[in-house]
N, C-alpha and C positions, 0 to 999 in steps of 0.2 A: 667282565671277563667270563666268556663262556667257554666251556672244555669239550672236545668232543673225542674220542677214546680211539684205537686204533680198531679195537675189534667192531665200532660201529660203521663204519666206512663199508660200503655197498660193493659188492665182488661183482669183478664183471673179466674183461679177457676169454680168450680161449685156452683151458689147460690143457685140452687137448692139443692143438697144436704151440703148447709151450711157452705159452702167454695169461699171465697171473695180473691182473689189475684191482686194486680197491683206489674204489674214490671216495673223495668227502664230499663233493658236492653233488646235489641229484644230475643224475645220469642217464641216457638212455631209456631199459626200463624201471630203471629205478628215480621213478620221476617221485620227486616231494618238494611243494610249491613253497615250504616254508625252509629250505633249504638248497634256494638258486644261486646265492652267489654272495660274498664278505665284501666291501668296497669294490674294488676293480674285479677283483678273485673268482671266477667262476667255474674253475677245475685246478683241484691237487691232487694229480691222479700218482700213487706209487705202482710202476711198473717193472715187471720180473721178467726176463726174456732169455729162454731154455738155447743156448749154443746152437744156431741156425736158424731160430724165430723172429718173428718180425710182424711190421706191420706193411701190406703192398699198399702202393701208390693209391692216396685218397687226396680229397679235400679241404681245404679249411679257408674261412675270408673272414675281413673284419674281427681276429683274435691277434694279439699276441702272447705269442707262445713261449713259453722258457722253460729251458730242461737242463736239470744238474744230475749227473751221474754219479752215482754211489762206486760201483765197481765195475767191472768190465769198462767193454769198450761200446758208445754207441755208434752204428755209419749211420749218417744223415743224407738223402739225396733228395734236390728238389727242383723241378719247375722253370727254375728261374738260374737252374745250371750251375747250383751248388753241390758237392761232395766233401764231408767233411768224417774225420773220425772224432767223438767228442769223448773225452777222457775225463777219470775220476778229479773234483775240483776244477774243471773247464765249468761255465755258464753258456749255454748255446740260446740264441734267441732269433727267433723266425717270428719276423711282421709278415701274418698272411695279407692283412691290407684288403687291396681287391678282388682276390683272389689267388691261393697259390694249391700246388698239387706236391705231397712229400714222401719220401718212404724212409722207415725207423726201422732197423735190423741189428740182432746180433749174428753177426758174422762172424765173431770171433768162435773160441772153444772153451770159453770158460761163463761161466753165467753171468747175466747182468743186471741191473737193480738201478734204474732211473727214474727221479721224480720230477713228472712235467707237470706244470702251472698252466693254465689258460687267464690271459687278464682281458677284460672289454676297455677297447681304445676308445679315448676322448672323443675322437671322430672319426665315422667310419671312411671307408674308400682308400684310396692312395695307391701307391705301388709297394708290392712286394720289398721286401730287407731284411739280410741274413747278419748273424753276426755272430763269432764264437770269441769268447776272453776266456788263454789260457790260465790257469794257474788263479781264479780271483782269489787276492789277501782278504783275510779277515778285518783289514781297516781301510776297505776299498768297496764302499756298496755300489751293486750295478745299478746306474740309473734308469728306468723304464718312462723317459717323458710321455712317452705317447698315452700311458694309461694313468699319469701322475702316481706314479710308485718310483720306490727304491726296494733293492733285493739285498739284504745285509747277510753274512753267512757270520756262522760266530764256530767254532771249536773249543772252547772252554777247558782245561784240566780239571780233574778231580777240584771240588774246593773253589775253585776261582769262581769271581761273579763278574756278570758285566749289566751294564746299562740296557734295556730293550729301548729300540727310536722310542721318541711320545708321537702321536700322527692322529690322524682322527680316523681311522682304521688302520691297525697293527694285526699279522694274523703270524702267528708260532708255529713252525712244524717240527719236531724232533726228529731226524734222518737216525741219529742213535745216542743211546746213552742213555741217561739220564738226569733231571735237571727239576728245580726249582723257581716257581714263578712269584715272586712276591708283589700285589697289585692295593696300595690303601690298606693294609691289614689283612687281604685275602691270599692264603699261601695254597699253594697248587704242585702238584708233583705230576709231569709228564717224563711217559717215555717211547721210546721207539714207533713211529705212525701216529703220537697223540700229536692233536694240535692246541692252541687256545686262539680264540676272536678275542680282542683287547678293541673295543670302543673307547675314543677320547684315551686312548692310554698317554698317561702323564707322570715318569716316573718309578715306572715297573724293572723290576731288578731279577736278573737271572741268573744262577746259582747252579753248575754244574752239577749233581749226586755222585755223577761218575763221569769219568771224560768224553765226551758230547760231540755231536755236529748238530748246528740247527739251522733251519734259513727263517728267517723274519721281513718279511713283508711290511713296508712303510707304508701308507696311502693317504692320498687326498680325500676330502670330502665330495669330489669331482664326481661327476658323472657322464655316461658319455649320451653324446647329443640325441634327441628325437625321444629318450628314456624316458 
């Protein structure tokens, strides 16, 4: 189990036009070759979007994408003639596939706070597909076949502990709270923006500090093809 802290995550965004980004995974110019990607995982970007900011219309291929909202509201528009609002506890997932073209905006008036995933699919190419699940329960993981993952969200109260999946990569992110990671003996305290890498995790138990949202990434030992 390795930790990575919230204040190490690499700033990127425009705050000047009202866009706050840290990532975990090297980025942009903050290229570091020993920090590409956790099994499928190769962006957990937390994003801050100032009431009218946004990102215009870019590209993406061969990613899939998953983004949970914290607060606010995000509009999604894309390509392939999706419009969507995605709201705090929705899961929105965009297979760029072959290629697709998207735009991410707060359009609302109150601020917004969304964590987007980037995962590497089993195999490249395909067509484009949108998909938004409102409301995911906590005993309902979204399944991401294409990049052999699961997305488990957990909420924990004060006190409560719950199971983390075992998988041959498991990767932690604390959206908020505070929590306890118990791994073979090894105890860990993460909070808000840390995450933890779990190899072969078998058994790890988590432990609220204070009342929590987390998402937990399952994965296969898969990788995707031509790699």
């Amino acid at each position: 189990m390795s930790l990575h802290r919230a204040g190490d995550r690499y700033p990127g965004g425009d705050p000047d036009a009202g866009i706050e980004t840290r990532h975990a995974f090297s980025f942009g110019p903050h290229y570091d070759p020993d920090n590409l990607r956790f099994g499928a995982l190769i962006a957990c970007n937390e994003e801050r979007l100032a009431p009218g900011a946004g990102f215009d219309e870019h590209p993406h291929s061969h990613t899939e994408i998953v983004t949970w909202v914290v607060e606010g509201e995000l509009t999604h528009r894309d390509s392939a003639g999706h419009a969507t609002l995605v709201r705090p506890g929705d899961v929105q997932h965009l297979s760029s596939a072959g290629g697709v073209r998207h735009v991410e905006r707060n359009d609302g008036t109150a601020p917004l706070t969304f964590v987007q995933m980037w995962l590497s699919p089993l195999e490249p190419g395909g067509e484009p597909s949108y998909e938004t699940v409102r409301g995911l329960a906590d005993a309902t993981p979204y399944a991401l076949p294409a990049a052999g993952a699961l997305l488990h969200v957990r909420r924990p109260a004060a006190g409560e502990r719950t199971a983390v999946p075992d998988g041959d990569s498991v990767y932690v992110h604390v959206v908020r709270g505070g929590v306890r990671l118990a791994d073979d003996g090894a105890v860990a305290e993460l909070g808000p923006g840390d995450a933890a890498r779990i190899t072969d995790a078998r058994g790890v138990d988590l432990t609220a500090v204070t009342a929590a949202e987390v998402l937990i990434w399952e994965m296969t030992r898969a990788v995707p093809a031509g790699s």
